[in-house]
TIBAZA-187448 format. One record per residue (C-alpha): y, x, z; residue number from 1; chain. Coordinates in nm, 2 decimals, padded with zeros to 4 digits. Each point is the difference from the previous one (the first is absolute). Layout:
REM TIBAZA-187448
     py     px     pz   i ch
      Y      X      Z NUM  A
...
***
This chain:
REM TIBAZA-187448
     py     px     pz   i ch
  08.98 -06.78 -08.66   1  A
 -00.25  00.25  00.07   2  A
  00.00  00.27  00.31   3  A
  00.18  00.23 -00.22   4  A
  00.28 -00.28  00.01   5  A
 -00.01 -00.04  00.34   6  A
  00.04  00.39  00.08   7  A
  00.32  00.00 -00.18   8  A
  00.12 -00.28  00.17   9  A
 -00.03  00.25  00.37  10  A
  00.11  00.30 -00.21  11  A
  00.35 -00.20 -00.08  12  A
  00.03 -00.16  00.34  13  A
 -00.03  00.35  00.18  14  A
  00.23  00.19 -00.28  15  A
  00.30 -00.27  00.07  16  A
 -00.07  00.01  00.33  17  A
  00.01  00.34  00.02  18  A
  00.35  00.00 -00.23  19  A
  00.14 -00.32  00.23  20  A
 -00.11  00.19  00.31  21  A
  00.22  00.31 -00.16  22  A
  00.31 -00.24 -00.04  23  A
  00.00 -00.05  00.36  24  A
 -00.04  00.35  00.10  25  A
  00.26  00.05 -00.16  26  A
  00.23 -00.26  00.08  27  A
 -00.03  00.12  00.36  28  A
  00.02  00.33 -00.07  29  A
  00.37 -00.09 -00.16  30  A
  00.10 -00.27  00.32  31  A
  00.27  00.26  00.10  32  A
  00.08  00.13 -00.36  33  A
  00.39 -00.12 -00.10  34  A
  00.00 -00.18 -00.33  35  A
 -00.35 -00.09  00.02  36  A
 -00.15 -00.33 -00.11  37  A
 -00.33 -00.15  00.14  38  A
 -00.27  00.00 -00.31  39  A
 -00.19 -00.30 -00.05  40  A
 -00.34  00.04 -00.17  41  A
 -00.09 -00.26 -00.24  42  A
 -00.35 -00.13 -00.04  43  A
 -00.18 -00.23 -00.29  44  A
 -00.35 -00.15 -00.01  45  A
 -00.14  00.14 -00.28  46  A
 -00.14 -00.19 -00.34  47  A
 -00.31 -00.21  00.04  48  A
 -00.34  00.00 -00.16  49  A
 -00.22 -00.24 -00.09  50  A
 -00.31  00.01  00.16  51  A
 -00.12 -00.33 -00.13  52  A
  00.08 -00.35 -00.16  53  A
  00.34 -00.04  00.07  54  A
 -00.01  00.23  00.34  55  A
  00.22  00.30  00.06  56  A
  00.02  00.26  00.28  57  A
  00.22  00.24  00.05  58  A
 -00.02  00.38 -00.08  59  A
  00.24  00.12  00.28  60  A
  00.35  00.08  00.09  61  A
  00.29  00.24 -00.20  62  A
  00.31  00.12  00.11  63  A
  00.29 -00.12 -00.23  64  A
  00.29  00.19  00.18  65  A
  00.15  00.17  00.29  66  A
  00.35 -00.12  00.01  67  A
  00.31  00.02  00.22  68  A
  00.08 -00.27  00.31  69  A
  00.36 -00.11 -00.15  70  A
  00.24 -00.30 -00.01  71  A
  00.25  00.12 -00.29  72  A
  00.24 -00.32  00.09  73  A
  00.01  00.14  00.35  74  A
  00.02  00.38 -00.11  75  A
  00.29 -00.11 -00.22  76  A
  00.18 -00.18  00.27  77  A
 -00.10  00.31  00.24  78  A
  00.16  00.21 -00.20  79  A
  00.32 -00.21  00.01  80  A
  00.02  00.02  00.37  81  A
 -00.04  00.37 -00.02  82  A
  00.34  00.03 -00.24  83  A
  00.18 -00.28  00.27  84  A
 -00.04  00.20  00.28  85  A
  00.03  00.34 -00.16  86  A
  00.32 -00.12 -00.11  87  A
  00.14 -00.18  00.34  88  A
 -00.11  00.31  00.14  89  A
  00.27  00.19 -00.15  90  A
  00.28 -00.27 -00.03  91  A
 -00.07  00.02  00.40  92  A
  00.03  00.38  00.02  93  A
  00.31  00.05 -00.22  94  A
  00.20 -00.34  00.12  95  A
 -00.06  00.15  00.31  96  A
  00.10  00.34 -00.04  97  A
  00.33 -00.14 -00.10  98  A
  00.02 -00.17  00.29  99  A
 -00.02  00.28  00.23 100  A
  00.25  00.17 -00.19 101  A
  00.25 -00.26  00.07 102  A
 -00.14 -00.03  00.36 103  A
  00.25 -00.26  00.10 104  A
 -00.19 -00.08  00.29 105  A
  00.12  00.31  00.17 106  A
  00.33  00.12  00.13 107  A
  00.04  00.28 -00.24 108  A
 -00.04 -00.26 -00.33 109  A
  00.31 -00.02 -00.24 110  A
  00.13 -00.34  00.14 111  A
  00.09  00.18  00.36 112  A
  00.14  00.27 -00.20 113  A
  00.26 -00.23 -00.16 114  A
  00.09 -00.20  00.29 115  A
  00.07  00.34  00.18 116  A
  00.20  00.09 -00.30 117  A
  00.19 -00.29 -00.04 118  A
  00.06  00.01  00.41 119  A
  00.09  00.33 -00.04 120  A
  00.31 -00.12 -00.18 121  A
 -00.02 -00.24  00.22 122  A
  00.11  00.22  00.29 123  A
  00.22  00.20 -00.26 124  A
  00.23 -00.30 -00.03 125  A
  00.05  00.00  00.37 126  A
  00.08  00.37  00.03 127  A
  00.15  00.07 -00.36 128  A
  00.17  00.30  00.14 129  A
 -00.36  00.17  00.19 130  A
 -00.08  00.29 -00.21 131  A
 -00.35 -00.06  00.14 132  A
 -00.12 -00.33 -00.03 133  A
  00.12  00.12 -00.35 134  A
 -00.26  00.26 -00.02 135  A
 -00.21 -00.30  00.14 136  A
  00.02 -00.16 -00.36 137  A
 -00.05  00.22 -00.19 138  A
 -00.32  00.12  00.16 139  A
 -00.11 -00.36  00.02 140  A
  00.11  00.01 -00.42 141  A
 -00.23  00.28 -00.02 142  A
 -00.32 -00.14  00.21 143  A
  00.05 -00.30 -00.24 144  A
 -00.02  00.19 -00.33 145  A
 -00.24  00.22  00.12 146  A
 -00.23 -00.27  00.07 147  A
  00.04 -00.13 -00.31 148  A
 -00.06  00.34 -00.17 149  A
 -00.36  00.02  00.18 150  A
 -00.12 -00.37 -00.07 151  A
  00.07  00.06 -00.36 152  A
 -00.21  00.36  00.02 153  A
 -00.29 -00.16  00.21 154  A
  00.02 -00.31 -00.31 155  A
 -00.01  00.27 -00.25 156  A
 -00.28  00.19  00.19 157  A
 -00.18 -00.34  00.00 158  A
  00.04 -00.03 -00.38 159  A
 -00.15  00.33 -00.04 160  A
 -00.31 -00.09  00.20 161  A
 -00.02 -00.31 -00.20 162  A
 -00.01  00.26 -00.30 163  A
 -00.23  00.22  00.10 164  A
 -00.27 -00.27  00.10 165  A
  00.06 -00.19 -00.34 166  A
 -00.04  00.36 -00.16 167  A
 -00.35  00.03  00.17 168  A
 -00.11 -00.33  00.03 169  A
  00.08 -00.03 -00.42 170  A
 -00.21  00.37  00.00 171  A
 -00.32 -00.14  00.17 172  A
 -00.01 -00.31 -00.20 173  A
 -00.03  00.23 -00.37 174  A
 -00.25  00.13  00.19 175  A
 -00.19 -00.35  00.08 176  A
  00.06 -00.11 -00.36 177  A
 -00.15  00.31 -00.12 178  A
 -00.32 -00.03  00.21 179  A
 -00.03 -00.35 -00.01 180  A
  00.02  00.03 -00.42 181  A
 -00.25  00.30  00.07 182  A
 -00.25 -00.20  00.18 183  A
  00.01 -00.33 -00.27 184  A
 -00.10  00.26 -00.25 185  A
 -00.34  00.13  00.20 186  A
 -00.06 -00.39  00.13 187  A
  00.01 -00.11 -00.40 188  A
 -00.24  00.30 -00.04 189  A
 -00.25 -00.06  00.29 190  A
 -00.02 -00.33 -00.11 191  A
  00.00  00.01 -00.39 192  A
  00.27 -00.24 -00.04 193  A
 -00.18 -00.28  00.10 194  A
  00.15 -00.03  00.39 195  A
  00.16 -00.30  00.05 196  A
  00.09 -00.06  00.34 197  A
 -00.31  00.08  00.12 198  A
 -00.12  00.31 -00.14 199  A
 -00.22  00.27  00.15 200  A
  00.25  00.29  00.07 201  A
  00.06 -00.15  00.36 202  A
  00.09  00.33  00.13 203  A
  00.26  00.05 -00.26 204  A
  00.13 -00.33  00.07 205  A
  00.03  00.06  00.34 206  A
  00.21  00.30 -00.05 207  A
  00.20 -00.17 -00.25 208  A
  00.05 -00.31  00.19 209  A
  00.13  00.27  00.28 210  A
  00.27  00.16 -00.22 211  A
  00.11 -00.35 -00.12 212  A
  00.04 -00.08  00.37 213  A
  00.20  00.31  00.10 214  A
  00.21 -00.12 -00.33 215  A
  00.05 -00.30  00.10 216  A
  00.22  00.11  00.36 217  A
  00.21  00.18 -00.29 218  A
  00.06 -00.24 -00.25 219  A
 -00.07 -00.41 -00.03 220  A
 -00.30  00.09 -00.25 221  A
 -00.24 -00.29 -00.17 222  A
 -00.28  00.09 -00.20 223  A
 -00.18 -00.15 -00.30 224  A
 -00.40  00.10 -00.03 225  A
 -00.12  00.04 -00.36 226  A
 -00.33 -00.06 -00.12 227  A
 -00.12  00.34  00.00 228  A
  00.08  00.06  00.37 229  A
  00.32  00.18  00.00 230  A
  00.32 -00.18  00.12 231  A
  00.32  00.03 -00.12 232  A
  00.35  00.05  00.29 233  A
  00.31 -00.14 -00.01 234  A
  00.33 -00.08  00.18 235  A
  00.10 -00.35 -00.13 236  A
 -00.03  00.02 -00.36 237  A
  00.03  00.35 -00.04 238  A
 -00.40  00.20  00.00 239  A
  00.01  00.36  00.10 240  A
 -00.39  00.01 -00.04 241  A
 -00.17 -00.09 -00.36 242  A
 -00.36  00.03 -00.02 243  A
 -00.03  00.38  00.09 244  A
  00.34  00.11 -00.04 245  A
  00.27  00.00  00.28 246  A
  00.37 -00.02 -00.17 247  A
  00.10  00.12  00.33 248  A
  00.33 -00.01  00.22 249  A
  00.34  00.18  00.05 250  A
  00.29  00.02  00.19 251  A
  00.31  00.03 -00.18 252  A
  00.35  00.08  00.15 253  A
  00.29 -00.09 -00.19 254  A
  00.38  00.06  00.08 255  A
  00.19 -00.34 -00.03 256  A
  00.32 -00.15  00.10 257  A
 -00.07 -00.04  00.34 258  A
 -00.21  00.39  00.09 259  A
 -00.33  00.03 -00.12 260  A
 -00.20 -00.24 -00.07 261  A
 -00.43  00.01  00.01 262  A
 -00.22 -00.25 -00.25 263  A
 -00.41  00.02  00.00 264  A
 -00.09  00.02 -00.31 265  A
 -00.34  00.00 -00.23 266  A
 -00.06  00.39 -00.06 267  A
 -00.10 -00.03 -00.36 268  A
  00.30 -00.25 -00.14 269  A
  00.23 -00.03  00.27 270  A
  00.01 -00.36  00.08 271  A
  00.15 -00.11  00.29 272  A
 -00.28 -00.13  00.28 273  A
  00.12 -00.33  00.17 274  A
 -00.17  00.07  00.30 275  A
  00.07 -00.24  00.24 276  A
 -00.24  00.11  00.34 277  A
 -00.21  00.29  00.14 278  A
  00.15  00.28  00.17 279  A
  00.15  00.14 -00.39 280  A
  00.15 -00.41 -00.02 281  A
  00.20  00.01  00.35 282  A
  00.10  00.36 -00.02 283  A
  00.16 -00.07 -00.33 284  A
  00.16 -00.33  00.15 285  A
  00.07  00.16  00.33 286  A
  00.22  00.27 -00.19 287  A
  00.19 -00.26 -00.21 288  A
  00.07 -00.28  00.26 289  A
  00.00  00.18  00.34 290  A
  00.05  00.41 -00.05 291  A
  00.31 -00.05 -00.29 292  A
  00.16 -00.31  00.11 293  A
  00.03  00.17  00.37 294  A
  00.13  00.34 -00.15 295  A
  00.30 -00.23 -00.22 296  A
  00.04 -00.21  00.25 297  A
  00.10  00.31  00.25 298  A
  00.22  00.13 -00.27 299  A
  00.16 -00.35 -00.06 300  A
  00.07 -00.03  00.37 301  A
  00.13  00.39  00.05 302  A
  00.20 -00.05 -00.29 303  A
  00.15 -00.31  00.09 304  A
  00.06  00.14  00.35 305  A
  00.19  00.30 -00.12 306  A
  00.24 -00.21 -00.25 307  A
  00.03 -00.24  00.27 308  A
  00.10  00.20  00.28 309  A
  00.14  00.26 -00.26 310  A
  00.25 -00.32 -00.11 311  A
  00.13 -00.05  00.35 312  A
  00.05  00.35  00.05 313  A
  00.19  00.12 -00.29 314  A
  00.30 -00.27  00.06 315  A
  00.02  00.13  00.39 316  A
  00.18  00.33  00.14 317  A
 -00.10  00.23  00.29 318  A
  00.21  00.18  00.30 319  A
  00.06  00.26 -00.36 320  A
  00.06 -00.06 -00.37 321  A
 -00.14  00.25 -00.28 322  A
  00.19  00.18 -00.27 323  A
 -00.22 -00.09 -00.25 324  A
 -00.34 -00.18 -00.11 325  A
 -00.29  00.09 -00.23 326  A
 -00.27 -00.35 -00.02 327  A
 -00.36  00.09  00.08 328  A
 -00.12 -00.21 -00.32 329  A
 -00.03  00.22 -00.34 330  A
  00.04 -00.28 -00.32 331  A
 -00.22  00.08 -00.28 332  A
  00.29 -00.08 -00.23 333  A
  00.34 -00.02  00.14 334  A
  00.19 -00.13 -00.34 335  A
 -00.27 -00.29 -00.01 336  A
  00.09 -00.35  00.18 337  A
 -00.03 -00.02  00.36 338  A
 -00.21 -00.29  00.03 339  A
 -00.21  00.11 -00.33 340  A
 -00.36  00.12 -00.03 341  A
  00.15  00.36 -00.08 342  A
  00.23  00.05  00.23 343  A
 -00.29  00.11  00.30 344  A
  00.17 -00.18  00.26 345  A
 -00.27 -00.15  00.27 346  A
  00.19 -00.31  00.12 347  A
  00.20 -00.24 -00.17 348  A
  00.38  00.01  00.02 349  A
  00.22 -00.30 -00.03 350  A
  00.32 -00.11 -00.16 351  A
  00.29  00.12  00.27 352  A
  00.22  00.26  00.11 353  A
  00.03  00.26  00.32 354  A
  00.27  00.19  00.14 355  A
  00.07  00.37  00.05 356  A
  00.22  00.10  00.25 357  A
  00.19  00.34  00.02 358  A
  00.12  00.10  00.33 359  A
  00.22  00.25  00.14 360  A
 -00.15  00.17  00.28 361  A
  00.33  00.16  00.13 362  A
  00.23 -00.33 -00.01 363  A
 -00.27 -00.25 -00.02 364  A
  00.12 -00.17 -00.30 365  A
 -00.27 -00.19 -00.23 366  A
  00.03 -00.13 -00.35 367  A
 -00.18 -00.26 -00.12 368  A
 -00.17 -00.02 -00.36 369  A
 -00.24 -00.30 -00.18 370  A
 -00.24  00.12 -00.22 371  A
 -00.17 -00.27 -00.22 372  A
 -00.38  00.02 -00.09 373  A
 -00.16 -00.18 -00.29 374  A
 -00.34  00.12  00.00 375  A
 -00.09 -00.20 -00.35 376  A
  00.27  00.14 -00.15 377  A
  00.08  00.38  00.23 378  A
 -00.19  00.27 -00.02 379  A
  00.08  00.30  00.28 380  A
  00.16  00.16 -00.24 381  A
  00.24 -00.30 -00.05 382  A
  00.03  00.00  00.36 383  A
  00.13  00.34  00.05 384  A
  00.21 -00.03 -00.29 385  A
  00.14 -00.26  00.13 386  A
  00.05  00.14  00.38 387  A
  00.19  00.33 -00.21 388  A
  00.16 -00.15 -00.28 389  A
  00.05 -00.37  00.02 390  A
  00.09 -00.04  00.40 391  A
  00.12  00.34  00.01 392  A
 -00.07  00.06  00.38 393  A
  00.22  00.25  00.11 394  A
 -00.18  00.29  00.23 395  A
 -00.34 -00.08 -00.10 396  A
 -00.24  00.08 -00.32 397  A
 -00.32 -00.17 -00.12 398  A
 -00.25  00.16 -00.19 399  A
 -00.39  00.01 -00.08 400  A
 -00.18  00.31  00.09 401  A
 -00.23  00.16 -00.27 402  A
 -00.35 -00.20  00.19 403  A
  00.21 -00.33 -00.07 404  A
  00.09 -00.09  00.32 405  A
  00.37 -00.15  00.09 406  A
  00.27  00.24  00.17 407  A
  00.36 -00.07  00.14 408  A
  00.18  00.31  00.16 409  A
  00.32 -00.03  00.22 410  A
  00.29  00.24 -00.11 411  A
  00.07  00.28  00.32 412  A
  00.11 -00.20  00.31 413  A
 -00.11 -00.29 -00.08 414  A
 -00.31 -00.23  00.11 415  A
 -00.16 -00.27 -00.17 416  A
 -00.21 -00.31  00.10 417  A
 -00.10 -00.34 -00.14 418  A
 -00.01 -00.36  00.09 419  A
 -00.03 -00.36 -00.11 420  A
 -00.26  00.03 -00.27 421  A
 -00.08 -00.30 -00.16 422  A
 -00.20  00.17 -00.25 423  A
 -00.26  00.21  00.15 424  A
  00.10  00.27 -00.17 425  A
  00.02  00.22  00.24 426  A
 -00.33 -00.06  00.17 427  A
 -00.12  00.02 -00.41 428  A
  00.09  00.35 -00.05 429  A
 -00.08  00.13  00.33 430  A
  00.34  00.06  00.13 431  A
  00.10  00.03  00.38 432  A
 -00.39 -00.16  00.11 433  A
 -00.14  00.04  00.29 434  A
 -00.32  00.02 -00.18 435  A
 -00.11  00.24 -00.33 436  A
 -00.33 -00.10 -00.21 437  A
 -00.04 -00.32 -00.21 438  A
 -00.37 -00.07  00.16 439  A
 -00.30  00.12  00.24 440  A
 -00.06  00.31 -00.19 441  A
  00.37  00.16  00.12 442  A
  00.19 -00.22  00.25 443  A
  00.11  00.17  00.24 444  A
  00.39  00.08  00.19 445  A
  00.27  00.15 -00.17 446  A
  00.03  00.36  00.13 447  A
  00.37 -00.02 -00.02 448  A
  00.01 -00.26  00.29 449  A
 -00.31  00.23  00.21 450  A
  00.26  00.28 -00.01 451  A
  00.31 -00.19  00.08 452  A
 -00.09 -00.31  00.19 453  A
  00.34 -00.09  00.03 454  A
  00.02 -00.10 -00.38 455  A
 -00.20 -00.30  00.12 456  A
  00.17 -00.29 -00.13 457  A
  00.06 -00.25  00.32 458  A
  00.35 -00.19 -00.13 459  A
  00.08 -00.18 -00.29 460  A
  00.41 -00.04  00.06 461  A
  00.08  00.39  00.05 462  A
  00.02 -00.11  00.34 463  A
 -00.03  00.27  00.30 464  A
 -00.34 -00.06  00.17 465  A
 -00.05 -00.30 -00.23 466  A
 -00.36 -00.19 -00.01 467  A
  00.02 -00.16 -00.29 468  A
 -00.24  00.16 -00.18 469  A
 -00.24  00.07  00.26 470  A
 -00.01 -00.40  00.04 471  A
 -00.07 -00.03 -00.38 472  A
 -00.28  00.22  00.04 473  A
 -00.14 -00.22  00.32 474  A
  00.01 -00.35 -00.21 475  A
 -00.16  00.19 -00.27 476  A
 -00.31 -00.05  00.20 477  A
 -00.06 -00.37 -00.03 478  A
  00.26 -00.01 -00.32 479  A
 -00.14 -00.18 -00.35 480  A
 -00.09  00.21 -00.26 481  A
  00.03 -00.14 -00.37 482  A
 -00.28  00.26 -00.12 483  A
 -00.22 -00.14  00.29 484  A
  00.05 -00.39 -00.12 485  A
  00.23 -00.03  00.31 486  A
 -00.24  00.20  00.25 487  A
  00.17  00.24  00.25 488  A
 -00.18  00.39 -00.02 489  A
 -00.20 -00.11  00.30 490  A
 -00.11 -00.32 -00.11 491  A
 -00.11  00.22 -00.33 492  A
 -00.17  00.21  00.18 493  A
 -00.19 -00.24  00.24 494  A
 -00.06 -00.22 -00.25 495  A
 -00.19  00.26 -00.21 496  A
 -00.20  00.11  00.33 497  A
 -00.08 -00.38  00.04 498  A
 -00.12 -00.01 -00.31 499  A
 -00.23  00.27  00.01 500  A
 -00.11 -00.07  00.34 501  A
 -00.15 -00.39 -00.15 502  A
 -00.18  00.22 -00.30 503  A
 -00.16  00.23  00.24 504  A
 -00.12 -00.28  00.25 505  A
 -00.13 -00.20 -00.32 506  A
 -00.21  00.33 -00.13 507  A
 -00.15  00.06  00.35 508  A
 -00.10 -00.36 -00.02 509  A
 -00.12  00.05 -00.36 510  A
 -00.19  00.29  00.12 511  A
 -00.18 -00.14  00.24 512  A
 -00.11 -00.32 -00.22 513  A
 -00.09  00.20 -00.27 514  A
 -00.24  00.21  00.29 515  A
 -00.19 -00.27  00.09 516  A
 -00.03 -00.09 -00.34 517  A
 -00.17  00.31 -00.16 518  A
 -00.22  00.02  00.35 519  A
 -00.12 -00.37 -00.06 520  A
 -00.11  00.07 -00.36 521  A
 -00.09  00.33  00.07 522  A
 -00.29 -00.18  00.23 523  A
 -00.05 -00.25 -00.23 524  A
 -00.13  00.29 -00.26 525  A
 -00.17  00.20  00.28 526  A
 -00.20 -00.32  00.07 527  A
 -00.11 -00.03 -00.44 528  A
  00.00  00.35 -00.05 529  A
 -00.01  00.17  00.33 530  A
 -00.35  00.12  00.11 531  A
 -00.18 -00.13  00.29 532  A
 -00.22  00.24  00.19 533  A
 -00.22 -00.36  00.16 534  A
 -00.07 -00.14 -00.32 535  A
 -00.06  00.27 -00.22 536  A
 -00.30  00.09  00.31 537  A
 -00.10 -00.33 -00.07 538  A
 -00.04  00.00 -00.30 539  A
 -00.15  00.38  00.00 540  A
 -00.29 -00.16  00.20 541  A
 -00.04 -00.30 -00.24 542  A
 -00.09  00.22 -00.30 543  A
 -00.21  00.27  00.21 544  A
 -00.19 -00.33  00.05 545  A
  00.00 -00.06 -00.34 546  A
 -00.08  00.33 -00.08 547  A
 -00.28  00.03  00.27 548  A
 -00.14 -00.32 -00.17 549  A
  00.00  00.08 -00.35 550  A
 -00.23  00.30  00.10 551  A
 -00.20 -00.23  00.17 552  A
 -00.01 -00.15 -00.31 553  A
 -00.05  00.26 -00.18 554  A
 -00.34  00.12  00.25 555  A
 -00.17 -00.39 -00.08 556  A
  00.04  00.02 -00.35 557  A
 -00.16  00.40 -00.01 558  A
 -00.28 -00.10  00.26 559  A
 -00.01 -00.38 -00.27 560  A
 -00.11  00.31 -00.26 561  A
 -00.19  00.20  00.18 562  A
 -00.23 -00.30  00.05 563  A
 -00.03 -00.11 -00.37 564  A
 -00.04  00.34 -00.05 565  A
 -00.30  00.03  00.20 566  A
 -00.15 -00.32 -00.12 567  A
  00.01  00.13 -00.31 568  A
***
């Protein structure tokens, strides 16, 4: 190797030098830039030459690549821990906002709202006769129902946030997919198709490896790198980014049997996305197992609630007796079976009979009729035919209005009531309740009773300042309810709040873990990928060295040539 040789050999060293030194001005230029991923640059010996029998030296150093600082194992599992604690974030937030809705650790929660209902008639069976402690009840009926009216709204309102965040969370991911797809397309480019997993585009990487990560608290996303340096997206088996093309993401709402329903879908066939984490995962899960199962649930209980106390009601009497009745429930069909699908009827009636009971105001004389039910068989129809034709009840007639509901007017000077109904079909059709509504959406107190409080039914016997009613509605309390498996309301109610109140403990919990987590990996990539201020000085001066010596170099072998030179 001649002096020629050995000039290139300082010519390389201070040209990757120079390029190294370059790497590390910019790596700590970028120690506070988001995304960005320390650059390593690679150096090689050069070939040898021979400069003799079987003796080689070196002709300098090369630099074979700049690459990235990264652990893909450790960005995968990163990434994971994002889409955990995205999603126990909002399972915390919406199992929580449910929670204070209910607010049954306060004085003003449903529970204390029943017990002073229920003691309300409490007090009413001790005082049957006290005009106001009947006023009491009914304002106590109304506090109850309105209660129940605003934790359905506030569920509803809750839905609706769910909604909109899915709406916009679904928006911003296209959006990812389209960029991310965007950015595979100028990384094959930059790289003619020959990237690997180490490439050259390191910028582009970095920004890509960014939107991935901002994907990833969205969905639970993998990623398969192909030869050519793009990567392909998916959610479980299902890729939403090909190569350079995104098939994107949409948010379809659907009406179904139970309200509408909403499904993530692939934008360009329509597939269903099984996403099971990220904040898209939990708000999808949060709507279907916390948000609608608390809005039926509030329904179930209202409903159950009216036909209960509805039941008891309907057999009793007040300190006065109507003329006539008109039930609050409309039947979709009133010629179709009682107990069949198209009949409308919310609550089940069974097999028995009840009595009407037309009194005589004047001499106080009551007769007594039994009307039969067979709900597999009756339709309302049959009933009133029935009541008119078949019984023939003298001084009264049964109808059904024109909006299907059931009717029984007294002839003049006469009054009407009902008792011992083993049927429930009285409470079923909505006649002489205490409550109207079949749910959350319109329970409320039958005006009839707000306007005449002394329709209140207190006895059962026709009895003068009887209680026998008012002590049904007490038991009713702590009474077992077939549709609740043998659970009283309260125990329904509680143990639906008890319920709720072990999710929400478990998904604090949850969050927390999945916290500490993402912060422990999130260190564990700073310290592979994060850049270090100390050691990329250290290894600035290492290579101005290196530099400072190839020039050295550089100087002996031009002052080597100057000499020959001369002696030549």
């Amino acid at each position: 190797m001649g002096l020629n040789g050995a000039l290139q050999i300082g010519r390389s060293a201070m040209l990757t030098s120079q390029a190294a030194i370059s790497v590390a001005g910019n790596n700590m230029a970028n120690a506070a830039t988001p995304g960005y991923h320390r650059q390593i640059a690679n150096l090689s010996p050069s070939r040898s030459d021979a400069i003799g029998r079987n003796q080689f030296v070196g002709t300098g150093v090369s630099l074979v690549s700049v690459n990235r600082a990264i652990d893909y194992a450790l960005q995968s599992r990163l990434r994971d821990a994002i889409s955990d604690e995205n999603a126990a974030g909002v399972d915390e937030r919406f199992l929580s906002a449910v929670e204070t809705i209910q607010n049954e650790l306060s004085d003003d929660d449903l529970s204390s709202r029943l017990s002073a209902f229920f003691n309300a008639f409490s007090e009413l069976a001790n005082n049957p006769l006290d005009d106001a402690v009947r006023t009491v009840v009914l304002q106590q009926g109304v506090s109850v129902a309105d209660h129940v009216n605003m934790i359905r709204d506030e569920y509803v309102t809750l839905r609706n946030e769910v909604d909109r965040s899915l709406g916009t969370s679904v928006e911003r991911v296209d959006g990812l997919l389209d960029e991310i797809a965007n950015i595979n397309q100028q990384i094959a480019t930059a790289e003619g198709g020959q990237g690997g997993t180490t490439g050259g585009a390191n910028s582009l990487r970095d920004r890509r490896d960014q939107l991935i990560d901002e994907l990833a608290g969205y969905l639970d996303v993998t990623t398969i790198d192909q030869p050519n340096g793009v990567v392909d997206v998916l959610v479980g088996s299902t890729p939403l980014v090909l190569a350079g093309e995104s098939r994107g993401l949409e948010l379809r709402r659907q009406s179904g049997p139970d309200g509408v329903e909403v499904t993530v879908r692939v934008g360009d066939d329509g597939r269903i996305v099984d996403i099971q984490s990220g904040s898209i995962g939990a708000l999808v899960r949060q709507r279907n197992e916390t948000v609608d199962p608390a809005i039926a649930a509030i329904d179930d209980f209202a409903g159950q609630l009216a036909f209960e106390v509805n039941r008891v009601h309907s057999q009793g009497q007040g300190t006065s007796l109507r003329t006539g009745f008109t039930g609050s429930i409309r039947l979709e069909d009133p010629a179709a079976n009682l107990n069949g699908s198209y009949s409308g009827l919310p609550w089940p009636i069974e097999n028995g009979s009840f009595q009407i009971h037309v009194v005589d105001p004047a001499s106080g004389n009551r007769t007594t009729h039994q009307v039969v039910v067979d709900p597999a068989n009756d339709s309302l129809q049959d009933v009133v035919d029935r009541i008119n034709v078949e019984i023939g009840i003298p001084d009264v007639t049964a109808s059904v209005t024109a909006d299907g509901e059931f009717s029984l007017t007294a002839a003049s000077g006469r009054e009407v009531a009902f008792s011992d109904d083993t049927s429930g079909f009285l409470a079923g059709v909505g006649v002489n309740g205490f409550f109207t509504g079949t749910d959350a959406t319109d329970l409320a107190v039958d005006r009839t009773l707000l306007d005449d409080p002394s329709l209140l039914s207190t006895s059962d016997d026709f009895t003068p300042g009887g209680n026998g009613a008012a002590m049904q509605m007490v038991a009713l309390e702590e009474k077992p309810i077939d549709a609740f498996n043998g659970r009283s309301l309260r125990e329904k109610w509680q143990s639906s709040v008890n319920e709720l109140a072990v999710r929400t403990s478990a998904a604090r919990t949850s969050l927390e873990s999945s916290r500490l987590v993402r912060a422990n990996l999130d260190a564990q990539s700073q310290s592979v990928s994060g850049v270090s201020i100390d050691e990329e000085a250290i290894d600035l001066m290492t290579l101005q060295r290196q530099f400072q010596a190839a020039a050295r170099f550089i100087t002996v072998i031009d002052e080597a040539m100057e000499t020959l030179l001369s002696i030549a």
